[in-house]
C-alpha positions as CSV (number, residue, x, y, z in Angstrom):
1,X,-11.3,28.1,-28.2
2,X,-11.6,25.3,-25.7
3,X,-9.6,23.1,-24.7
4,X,-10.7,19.5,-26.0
5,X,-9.5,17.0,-23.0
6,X,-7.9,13.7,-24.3
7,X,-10.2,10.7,-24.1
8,X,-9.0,7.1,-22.6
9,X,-6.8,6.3,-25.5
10,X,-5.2,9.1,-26.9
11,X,-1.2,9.3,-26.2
12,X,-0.2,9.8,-22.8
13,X,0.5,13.8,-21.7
14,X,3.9,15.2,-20.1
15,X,2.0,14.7,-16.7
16,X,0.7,11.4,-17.1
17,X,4.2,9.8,-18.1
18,X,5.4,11.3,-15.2
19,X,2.8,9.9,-13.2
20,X,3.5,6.3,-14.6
21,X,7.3,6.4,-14.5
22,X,6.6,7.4,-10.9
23,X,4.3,4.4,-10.3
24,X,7.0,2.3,-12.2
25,X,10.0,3.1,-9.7
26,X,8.1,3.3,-6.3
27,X,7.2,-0.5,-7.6
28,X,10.4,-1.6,-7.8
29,X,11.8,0.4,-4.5
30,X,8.6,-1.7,-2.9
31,X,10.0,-4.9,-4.0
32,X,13.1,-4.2,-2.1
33,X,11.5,-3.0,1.0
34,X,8.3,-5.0,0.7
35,X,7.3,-4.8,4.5
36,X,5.1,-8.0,4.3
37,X,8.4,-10.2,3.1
38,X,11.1,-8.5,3.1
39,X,11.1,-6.0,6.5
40,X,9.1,-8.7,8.5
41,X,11.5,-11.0,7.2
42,X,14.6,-9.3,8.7
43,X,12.4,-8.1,11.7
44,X,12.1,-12.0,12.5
45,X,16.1,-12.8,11.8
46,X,16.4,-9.9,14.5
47,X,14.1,-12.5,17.1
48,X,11.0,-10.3,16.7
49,X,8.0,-11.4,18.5
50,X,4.8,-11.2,16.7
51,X,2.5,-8.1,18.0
52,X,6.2,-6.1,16.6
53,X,6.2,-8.2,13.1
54,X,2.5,-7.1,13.2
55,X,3.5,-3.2,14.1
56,X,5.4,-3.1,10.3
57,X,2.4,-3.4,8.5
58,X,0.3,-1.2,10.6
59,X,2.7,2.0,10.9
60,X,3.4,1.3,7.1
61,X,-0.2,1.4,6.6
62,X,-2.2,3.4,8.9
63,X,0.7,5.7,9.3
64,X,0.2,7.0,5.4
65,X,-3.7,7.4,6.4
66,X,-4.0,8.6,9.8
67,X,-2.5,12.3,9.2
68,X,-4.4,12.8,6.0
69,X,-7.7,14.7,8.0
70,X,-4.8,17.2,9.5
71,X,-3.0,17.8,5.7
72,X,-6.3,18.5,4.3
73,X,-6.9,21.2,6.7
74,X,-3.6,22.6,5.3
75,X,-3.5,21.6,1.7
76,X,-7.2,22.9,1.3
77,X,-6.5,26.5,0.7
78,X,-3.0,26.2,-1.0
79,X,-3.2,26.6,-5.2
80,X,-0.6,23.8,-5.9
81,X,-0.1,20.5,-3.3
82,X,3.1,19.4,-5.0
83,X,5.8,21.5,-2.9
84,X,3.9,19.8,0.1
85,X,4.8,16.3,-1.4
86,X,8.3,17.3,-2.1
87,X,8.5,18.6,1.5
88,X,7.5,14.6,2.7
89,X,9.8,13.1,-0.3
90,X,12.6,14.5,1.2
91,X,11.6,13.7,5.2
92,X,11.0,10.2,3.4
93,X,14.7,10.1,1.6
94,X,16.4,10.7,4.9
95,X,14.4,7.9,7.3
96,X,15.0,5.3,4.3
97,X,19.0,6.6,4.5
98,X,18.4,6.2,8.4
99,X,17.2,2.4,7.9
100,X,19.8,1.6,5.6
101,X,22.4,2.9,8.7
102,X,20.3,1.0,11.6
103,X,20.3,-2.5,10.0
104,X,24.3,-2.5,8.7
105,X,25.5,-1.0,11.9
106,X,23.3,-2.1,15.1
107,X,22.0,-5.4,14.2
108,X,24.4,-6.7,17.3
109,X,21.7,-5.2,19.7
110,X,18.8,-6.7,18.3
111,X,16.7,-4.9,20.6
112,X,18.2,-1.3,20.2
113,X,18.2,-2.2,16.2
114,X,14.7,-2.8,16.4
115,X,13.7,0.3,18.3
116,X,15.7,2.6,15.9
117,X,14.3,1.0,12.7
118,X,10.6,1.2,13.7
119,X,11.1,4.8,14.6
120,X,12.4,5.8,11.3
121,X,9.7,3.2,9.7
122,X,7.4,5.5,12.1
123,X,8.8,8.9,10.8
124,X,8.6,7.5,7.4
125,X,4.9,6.8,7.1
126,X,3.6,10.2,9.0
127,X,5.8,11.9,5.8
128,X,4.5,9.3,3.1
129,X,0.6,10.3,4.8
130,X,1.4,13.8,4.0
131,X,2.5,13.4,0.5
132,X,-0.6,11.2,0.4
133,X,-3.2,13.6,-0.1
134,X,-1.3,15.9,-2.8
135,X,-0.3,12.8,-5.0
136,X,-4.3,11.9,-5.1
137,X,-5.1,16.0,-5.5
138,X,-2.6,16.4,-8.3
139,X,-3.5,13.1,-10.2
140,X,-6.6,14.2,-10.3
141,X,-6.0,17.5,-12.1
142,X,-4.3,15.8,-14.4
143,X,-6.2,12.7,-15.4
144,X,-9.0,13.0,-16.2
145,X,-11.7,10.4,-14.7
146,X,-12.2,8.0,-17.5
147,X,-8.0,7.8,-18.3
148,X,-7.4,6.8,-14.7
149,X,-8.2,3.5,-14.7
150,X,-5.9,3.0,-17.5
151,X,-3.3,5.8,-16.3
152,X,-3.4,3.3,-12.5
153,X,-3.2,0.1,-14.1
154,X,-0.4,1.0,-16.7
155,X,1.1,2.1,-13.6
156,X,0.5,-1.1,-12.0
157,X,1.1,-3.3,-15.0
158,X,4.9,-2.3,-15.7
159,X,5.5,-1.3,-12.0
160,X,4.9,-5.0,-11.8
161,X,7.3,-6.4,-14.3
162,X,10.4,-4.3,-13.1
163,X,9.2,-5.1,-9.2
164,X,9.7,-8.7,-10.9
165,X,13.4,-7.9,-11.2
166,X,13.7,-6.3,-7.5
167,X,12.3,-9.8,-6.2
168,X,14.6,-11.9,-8.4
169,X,17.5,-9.5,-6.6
170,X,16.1,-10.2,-3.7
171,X,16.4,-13.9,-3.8
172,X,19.8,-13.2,-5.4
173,X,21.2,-11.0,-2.3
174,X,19.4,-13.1,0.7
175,X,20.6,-16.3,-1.1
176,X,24.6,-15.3,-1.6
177,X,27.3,-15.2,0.4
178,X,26.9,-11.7,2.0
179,X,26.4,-12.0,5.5
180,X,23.5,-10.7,7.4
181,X,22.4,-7.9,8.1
182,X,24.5,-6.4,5.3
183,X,22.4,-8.0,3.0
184,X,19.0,-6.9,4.3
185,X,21.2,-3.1,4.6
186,X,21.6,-3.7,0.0
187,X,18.3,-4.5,-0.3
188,X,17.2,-1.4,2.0
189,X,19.7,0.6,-0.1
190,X,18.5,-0.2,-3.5
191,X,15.3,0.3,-2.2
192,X,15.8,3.8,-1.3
193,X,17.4,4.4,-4.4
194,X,14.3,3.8,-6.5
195,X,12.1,5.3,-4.3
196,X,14.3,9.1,-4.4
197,X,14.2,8.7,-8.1
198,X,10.4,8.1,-8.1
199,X,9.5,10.7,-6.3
200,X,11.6,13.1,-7.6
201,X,10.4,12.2,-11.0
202,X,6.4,12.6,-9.8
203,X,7.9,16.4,-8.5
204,X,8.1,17.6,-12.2
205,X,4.4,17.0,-13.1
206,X,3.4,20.6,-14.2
207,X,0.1,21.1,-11.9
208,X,-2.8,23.7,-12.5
209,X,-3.9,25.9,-10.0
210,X,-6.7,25.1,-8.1
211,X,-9.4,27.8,-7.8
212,X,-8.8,29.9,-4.4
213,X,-10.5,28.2,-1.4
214,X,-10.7,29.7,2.1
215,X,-8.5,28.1,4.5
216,X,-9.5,25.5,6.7
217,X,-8.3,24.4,9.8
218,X,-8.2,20.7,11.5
219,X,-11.3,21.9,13.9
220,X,-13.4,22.5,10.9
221,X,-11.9,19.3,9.5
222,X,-13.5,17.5,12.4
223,X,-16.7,19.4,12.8
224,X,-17.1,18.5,8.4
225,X,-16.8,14.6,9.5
226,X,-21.0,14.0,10.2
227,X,-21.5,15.9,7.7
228,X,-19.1,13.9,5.2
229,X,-20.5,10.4,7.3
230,X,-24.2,12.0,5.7
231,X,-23.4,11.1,2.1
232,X,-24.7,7.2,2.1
233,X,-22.3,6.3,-0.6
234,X,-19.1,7.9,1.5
235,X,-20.6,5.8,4.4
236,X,-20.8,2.4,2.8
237,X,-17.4,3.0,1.2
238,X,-16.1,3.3,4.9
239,X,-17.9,0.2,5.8
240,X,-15.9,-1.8,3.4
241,X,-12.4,-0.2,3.9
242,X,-13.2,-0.7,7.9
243,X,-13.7,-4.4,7.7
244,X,-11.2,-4.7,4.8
245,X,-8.2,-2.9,7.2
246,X,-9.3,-5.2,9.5
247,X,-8.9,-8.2,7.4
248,X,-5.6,-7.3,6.6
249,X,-4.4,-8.7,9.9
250,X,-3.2,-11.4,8.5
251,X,-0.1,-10.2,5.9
252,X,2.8,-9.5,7.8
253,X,2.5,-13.1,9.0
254,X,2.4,-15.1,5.6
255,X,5.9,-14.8,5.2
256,X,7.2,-15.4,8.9
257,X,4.9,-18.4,9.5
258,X,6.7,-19.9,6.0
259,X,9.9,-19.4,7.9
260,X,9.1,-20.1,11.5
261,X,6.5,-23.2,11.5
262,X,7.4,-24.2,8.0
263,X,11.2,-24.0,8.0
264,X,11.5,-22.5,4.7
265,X,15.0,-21.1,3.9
266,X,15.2,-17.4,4.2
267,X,16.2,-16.8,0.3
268,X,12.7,-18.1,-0.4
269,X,11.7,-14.5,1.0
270,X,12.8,-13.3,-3.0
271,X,11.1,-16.2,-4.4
272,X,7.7,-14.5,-2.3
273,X,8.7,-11.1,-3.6
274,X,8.7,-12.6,-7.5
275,X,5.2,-14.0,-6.7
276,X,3.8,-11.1,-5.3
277,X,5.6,-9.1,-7.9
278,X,5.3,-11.5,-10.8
279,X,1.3,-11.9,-10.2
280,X,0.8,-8.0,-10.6
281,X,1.1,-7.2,-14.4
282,X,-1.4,-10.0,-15.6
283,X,-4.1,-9.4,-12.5
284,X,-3.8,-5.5,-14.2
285,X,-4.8,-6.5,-17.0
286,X,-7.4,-7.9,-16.0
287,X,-8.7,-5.4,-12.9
288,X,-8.2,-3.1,-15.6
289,X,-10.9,-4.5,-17.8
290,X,-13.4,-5.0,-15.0
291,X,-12.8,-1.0,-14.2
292,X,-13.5,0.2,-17.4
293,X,-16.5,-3.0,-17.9
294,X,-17.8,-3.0,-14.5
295,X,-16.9,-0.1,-12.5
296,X,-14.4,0.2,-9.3
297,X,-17.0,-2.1,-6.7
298,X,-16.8,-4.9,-9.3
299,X,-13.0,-4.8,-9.0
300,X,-13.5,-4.3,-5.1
301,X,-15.6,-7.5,-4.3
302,X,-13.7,-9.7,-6.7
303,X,-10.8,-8.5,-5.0
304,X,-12.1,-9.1,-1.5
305,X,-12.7,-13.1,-2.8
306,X,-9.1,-13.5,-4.0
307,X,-7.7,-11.7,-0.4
308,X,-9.8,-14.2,2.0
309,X,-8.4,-17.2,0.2
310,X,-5.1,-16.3,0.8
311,X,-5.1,-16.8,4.5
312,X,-7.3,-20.3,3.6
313,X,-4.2,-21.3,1.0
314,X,-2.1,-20.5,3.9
315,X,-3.3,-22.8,6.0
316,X,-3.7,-26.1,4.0
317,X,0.0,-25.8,2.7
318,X,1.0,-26.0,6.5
319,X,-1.4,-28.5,7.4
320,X,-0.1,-30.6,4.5
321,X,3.3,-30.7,5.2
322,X,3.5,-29.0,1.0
323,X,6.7,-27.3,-0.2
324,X,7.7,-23.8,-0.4
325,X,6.4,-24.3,-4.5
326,X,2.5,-24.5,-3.5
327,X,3.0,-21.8,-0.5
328,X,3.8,-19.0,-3.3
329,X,-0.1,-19.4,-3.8
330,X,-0.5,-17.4,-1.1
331,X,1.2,-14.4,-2.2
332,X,0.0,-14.6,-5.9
333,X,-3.6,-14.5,-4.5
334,X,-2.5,-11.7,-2.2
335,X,-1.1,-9.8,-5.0
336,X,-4.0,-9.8,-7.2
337,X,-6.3,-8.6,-4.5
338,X,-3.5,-5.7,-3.4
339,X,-3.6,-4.6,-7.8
340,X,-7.4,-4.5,-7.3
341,X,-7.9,-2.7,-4.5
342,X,-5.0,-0.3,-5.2
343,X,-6.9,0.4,-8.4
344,X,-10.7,0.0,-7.1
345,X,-10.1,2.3,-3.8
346,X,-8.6,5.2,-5.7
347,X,-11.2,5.4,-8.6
348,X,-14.0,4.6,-6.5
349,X,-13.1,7.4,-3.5
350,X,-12.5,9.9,-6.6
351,X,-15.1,9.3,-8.2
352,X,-17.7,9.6,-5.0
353,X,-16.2,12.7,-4.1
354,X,-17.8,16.0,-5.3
355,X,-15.1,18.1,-6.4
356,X,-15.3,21.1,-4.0
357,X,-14.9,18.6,-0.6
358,X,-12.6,15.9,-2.7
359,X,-9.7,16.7,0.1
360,X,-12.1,16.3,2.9
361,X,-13.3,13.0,1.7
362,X,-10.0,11.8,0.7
363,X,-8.6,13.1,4.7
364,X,-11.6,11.5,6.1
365,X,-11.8,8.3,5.0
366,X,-8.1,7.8,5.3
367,X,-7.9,9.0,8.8
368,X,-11.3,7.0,9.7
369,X,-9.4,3.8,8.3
370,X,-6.2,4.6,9.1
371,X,-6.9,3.6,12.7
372,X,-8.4,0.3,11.6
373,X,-5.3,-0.8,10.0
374,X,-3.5,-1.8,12.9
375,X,-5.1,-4.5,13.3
376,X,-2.1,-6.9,12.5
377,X,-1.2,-5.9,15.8
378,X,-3.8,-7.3,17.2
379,X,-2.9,-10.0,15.0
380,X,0.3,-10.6,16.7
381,X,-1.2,-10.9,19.8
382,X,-3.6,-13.5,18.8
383,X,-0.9,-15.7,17.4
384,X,1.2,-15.5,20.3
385,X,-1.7,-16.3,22.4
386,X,-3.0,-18.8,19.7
387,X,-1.0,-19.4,16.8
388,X,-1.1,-18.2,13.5
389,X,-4.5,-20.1,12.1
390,X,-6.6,-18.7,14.4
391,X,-5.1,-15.2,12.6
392,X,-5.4,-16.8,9.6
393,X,-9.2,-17.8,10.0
394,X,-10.2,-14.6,11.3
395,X,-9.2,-12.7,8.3
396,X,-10.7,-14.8,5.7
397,X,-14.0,-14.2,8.1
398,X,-13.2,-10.9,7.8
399,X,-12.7,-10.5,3.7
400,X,-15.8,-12.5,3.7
401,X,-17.7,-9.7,5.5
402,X,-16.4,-7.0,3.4
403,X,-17.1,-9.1,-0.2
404,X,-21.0,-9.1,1.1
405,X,-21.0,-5.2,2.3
406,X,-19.4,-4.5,-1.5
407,X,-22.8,-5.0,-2.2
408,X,-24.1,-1.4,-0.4
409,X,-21.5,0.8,-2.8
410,X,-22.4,3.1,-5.8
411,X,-22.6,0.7,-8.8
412,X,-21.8,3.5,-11.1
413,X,-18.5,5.0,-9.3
């Protein structure tokens, strides 16, 4: 007799809860190692200058993408992905121990401190690229396409409640008496905790086989990529993410202009953490609607809208002399357009993907964008050269740009 799979609102499986506690503790260990607040707000205590600050975001981001064509090539042929992801847990475990070390021992020699700590944040976004690709693989063998938009955004949803708690630690910590850098060293710590619980919980999900597949190799990889560019929807998916990644430029900066040019005390860095944090659950519920009502490039322009006014909200608190109160805008805004494109990206790259190539699409696109994403590098330089709202204009240009190309995606992914 077969099987009869669970629709969208029967009880959650073994593998699902697994899959949402795991989403619920990497939430919190981002609140405490939030790279846009927290990292880039110890990187500028350290005397950072701003193409570095703009480095954080970048290896954080196009780190976890750019090795994704080469682990496809690997994972391809291999029955079960999840002993590759606890392979990259563990590398991961050790460089967060490693950052932990660098900031409460060498923060002295800012400039050796610094080195060391990228590195490790280097080291640890390679291995979080290589677990990449499984966690996607596995999650979808084990929800089934019209659970995940609820199995993501109850992820996201609760996630974002106890990352609530992380920020309000966060303010707590950077706002007592514990001297830096042992205070940024806690938060790094507690951090780290979460995230080795997390992803040793997401190791127990019990994953089915995969049907044998011949094994590929990176060359073949590479020689698939016109041939994956040929599917028009893969194409004007890549379009968005490009300018999107691109648009991103702006981030890392939010948080070190509020310190720099606006003067704002450094435990106001929690206070961003509870806005970013704080914003998520109730934007879930709603992205979460719009994905089951509307489809994942709904959720993807709207999200696009709410992104480009960040950098706008940005501007006009500084230009207006506002307090620290009407600044938090700019991460609430920032938050709900991270919950929708977390949740948009992932449904609508799964959902595009024929089954048989799913790991070539997944590595492609990642690698392809990957690239793009350090462009809050670039970012630094610009405000160096320029100052932060010529950064700041640029990426709401460049949201704008990606909210009209939403309009060339699948309407039914």
């Amino acid at each position: 007799m077969t099987a009869v799979p669970p629709s969208s609102r029967d009880p959650w499986t073994p593998n699902e809860r697994l899959g949402i506690l795991n989403g619920w503790l990497v939430s919190v260990g981002d609140g405490f190692l939030s790279v846009s607040v927290v990292v880039a707000g110890f990187a500028a205590r350290l005397g950072a200058p701003n193409f570095v600050i703009g480095l954080l975001p970048a290896i954080a981001g196009g780190g976890w993408m750019l090795p994704q064509l080469l682990v496809a090539s690997r994972v391809r042929s291999l029955p079960y992905k999840l002993p590759v992801y606890r392979s990259a847990a563990l590398v991961r475990l050790l460089t967060y121990l490693a950052m932990v070390v660098v900031a409460a021992t060498l923060a002295d020699r800012p400039a050796l401190c610094l080195t060391l700590f990228v590195l490790a944040m280097m080291v640890n976004a390679l291995a979080s690229g290589v677990a990449g690709l499984p966690f996607l693989e596995v999650v979808s063998k084990t929800v089934s396409p019209e659970r995940r938009p609820r199995f993501f955004a109850t992820r996201n949803l609760w996630g974002g409640l106890l990352a609530f708690g992380a920020g309000l630690a966060v303010r707590g910590i950077l706002g007592s008496d514990l001297a830096f850098p042992y205070n940024y060293a806690l938060l790094f710590l507690l951090g780290t905790i979460a995230f080795t619980v997390g992803y040793g919980v997401f190791g127990r999900v019990e994953e089915p086989p995969d049907e044998p597949l011949s094994p590929g190799n990176l060359r073949d990889e590479l020689r698939a990529i016109p041939q994956t560019l040929g599917d028009a929807h893969f194409r004007a998916f890549l379009r968005v993410r490009l300018l999107l990644a691109a648009a991103s430029m702006a981030e890392p900066f939010y948080a070190v202009y509020a310190l720099r040019d606006l003067n704002y005390p450094v435990a106001t860095l929690g206070t961003f953490v509870m806005a970013l944090t704080g914003a998520a659950p109730l934007s879930n519920l709603v992205w979460r609607r719009v994905a089951e009502r509307k489809g994942s490039r709904r959720i993807i322009r709207y999200a696009s809208v709410s992104a480009g006014l960040a950098p706008l909200v940005a501007l006009t608190v500084g230009e207006l002399g506002l307090p620290s109160l009407a600044y938090l805008g700019v991460f609430v805004l920032s938050s709900v357009a991270l919950q929708g494109f977390n949740l948009g990206h992932t449904n609508h790259l799964l959902n595009i993907s024929p089954p048989e190539s799913r790991s070539r699409y997944i590595g492609t696109l990642n690698t392809l964008v990957g690239a793009a994403l350090f462009a809050p590098v670039a970012g630094g330089l610009l405000a160096d050269a320029a100052g932060y709202a010529a950064v700041f204009v640029l990426s709401a240009a460049l949201y704008a740009a990606a909210w009209w190309s939403c309009g060339r995606l699948r309407r039914d992914a």
